[in-house]
C-alpha positions in Angstrom: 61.7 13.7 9.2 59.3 13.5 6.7 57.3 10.6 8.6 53.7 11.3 11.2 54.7 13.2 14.2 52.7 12.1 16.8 51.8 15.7 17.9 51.2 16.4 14.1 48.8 13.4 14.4 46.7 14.7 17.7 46.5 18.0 15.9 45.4 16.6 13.2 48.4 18.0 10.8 49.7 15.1 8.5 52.7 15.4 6.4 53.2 13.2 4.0 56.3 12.2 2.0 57.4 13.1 -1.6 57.3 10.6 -3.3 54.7 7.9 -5.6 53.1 6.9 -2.3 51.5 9.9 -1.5 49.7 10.6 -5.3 48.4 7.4 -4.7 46.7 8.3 -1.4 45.3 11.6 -2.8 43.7 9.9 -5.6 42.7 7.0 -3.3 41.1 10.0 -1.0 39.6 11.6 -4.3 38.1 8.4 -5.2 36.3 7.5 -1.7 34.8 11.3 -1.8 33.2 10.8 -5.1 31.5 7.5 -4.2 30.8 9.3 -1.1 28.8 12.1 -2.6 27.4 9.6 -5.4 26.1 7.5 -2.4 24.8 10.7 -0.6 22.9 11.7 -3.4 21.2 8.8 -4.0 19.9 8.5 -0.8 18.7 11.8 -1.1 17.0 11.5 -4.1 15.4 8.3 -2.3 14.0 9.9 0.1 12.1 12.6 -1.2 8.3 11.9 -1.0 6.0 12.1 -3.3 3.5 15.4 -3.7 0.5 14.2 -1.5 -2.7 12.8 -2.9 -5.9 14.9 -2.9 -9.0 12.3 -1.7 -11.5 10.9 -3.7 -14.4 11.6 -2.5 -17.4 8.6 -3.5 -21.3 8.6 -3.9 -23.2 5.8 -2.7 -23.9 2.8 -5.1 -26.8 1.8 -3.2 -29.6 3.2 -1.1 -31.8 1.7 1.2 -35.2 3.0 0.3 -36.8 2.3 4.3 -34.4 5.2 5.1 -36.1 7.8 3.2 -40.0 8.4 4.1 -41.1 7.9 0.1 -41.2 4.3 -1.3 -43.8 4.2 -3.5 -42.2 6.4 -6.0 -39.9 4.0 -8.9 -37.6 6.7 -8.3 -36.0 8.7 -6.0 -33.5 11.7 -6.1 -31.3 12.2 -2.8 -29.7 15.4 -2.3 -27.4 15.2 0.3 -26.7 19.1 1.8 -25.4 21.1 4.5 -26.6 24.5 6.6 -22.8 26.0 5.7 -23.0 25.4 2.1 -23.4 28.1 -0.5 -24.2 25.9 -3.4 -26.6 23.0 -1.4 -30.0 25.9 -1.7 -29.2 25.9 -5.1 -28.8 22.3 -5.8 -32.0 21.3 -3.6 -33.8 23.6 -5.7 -32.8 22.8 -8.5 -33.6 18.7 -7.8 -36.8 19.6 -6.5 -38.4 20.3 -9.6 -37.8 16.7 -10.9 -40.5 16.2 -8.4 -43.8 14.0 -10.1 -45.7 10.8 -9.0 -43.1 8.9 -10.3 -40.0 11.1 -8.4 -39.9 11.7 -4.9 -37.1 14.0 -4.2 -35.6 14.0 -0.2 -33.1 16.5 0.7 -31.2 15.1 3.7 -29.4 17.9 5.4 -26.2 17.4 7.8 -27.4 19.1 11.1 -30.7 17.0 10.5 -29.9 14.0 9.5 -26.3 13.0 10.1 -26.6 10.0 11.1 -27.6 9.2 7.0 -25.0 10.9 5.8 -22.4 8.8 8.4 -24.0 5.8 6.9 -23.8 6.4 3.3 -20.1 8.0 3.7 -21.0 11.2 2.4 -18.3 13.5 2.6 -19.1 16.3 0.4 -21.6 18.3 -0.3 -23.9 18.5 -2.2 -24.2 15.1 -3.5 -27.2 14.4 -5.3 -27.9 10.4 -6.1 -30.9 9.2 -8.4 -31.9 5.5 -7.6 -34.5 3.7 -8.2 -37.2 1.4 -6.8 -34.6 -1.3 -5.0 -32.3 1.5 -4.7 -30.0 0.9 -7.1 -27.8 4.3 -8.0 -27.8 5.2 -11.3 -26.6 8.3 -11.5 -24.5 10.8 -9.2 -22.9 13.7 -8.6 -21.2 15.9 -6.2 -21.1 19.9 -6.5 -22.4 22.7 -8.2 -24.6 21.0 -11.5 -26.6 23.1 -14.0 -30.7 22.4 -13.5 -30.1 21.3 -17.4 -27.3 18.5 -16.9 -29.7 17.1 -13.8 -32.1 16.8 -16.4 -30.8 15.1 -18.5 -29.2 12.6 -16.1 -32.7 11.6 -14.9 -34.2 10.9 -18.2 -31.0 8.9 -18.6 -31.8 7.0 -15.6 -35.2 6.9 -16.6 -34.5 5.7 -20.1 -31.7 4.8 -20.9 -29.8 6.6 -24.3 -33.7 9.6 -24.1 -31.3 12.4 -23.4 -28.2 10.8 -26.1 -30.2 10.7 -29.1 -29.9 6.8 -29.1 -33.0 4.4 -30.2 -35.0 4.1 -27.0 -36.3 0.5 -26.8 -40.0 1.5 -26.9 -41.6 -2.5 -25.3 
């Protein structure tokens, strides 16, 4: 009597005999549940994702001067802005003051102009590039900037190592 019933078996009530036979099939039974939950945890840990990415936002490298109404300047300061920006009046202002025969400064504002900043990928705001004559960039940023580090990063552009303390070539 100690063999399956086939009643005990549709109800799902095994009984098992007394003897070697069934240690072995509990620790046969122990065995398969530990690989079991080894192999479920693995997978588990397998999927988890990793913390998403925040995106990079880029400045131009290069700037097609016949977009921008100044040419004859050697250099130019674009300061790429938008209506709904708190910190793009500031920055304009700012850039404007690097203004001289030798700077032209454009402000290129979203509502205005978006098809420039569609073309030169700008996706924040402000972003403020200085390039010169052939419109190579030499220097950008994007966000708030003191009027003093702007400074300093045109006289860089200007000449190279003026605001680093490094020898200026002087030919």
């Amino acid at each position: 009597m100690n063999e399956l019933q086939p009643w005990a078996a549709a109800a799902g009530l095994w009984r098992f005999r007394d003897d070697a036979g069934t240690m072995t099939s509990l620790l046969t039974a122990a065995v398969i549940a530990v690989i079991v939950a080894v192999a479920a945890l693995v997978i588990r840990r397998s999927r988890v994702s990793d913390a998403p990415t925040q995106k990079l936002f880029v400045a131009p490298t290069q700037i097609d001067r016949k977009d921008f109404a100044t040419q004859s300047q050697e250099w130019l300061v674009v300061v790429f802005t938008s209506a709904s920006c708190h910190v793009c009046a500031d920055m304009s202002a700012k850039a404007k003051v690097l203004a001289t025969r030798e700077v032209a400064v454009i402000e290129v504002e979203y509502e205005m102009q978006r098809d420039l900043h569609t073309r030169y990928n700008i996706e924040a705001v402000p972003t403020i590039v200085i390039c010169d004559v052939s419109g190579v960039v030499h220097k950008s940023f994007m966000g708030p900037l003191s009027a003093t580090d702007l400074w300093a990063a045109m006289a860089t552009a200007r000449e190279p190592g003026a605001s680093t303390g490094e020898p200026v070539n002087a030919d």
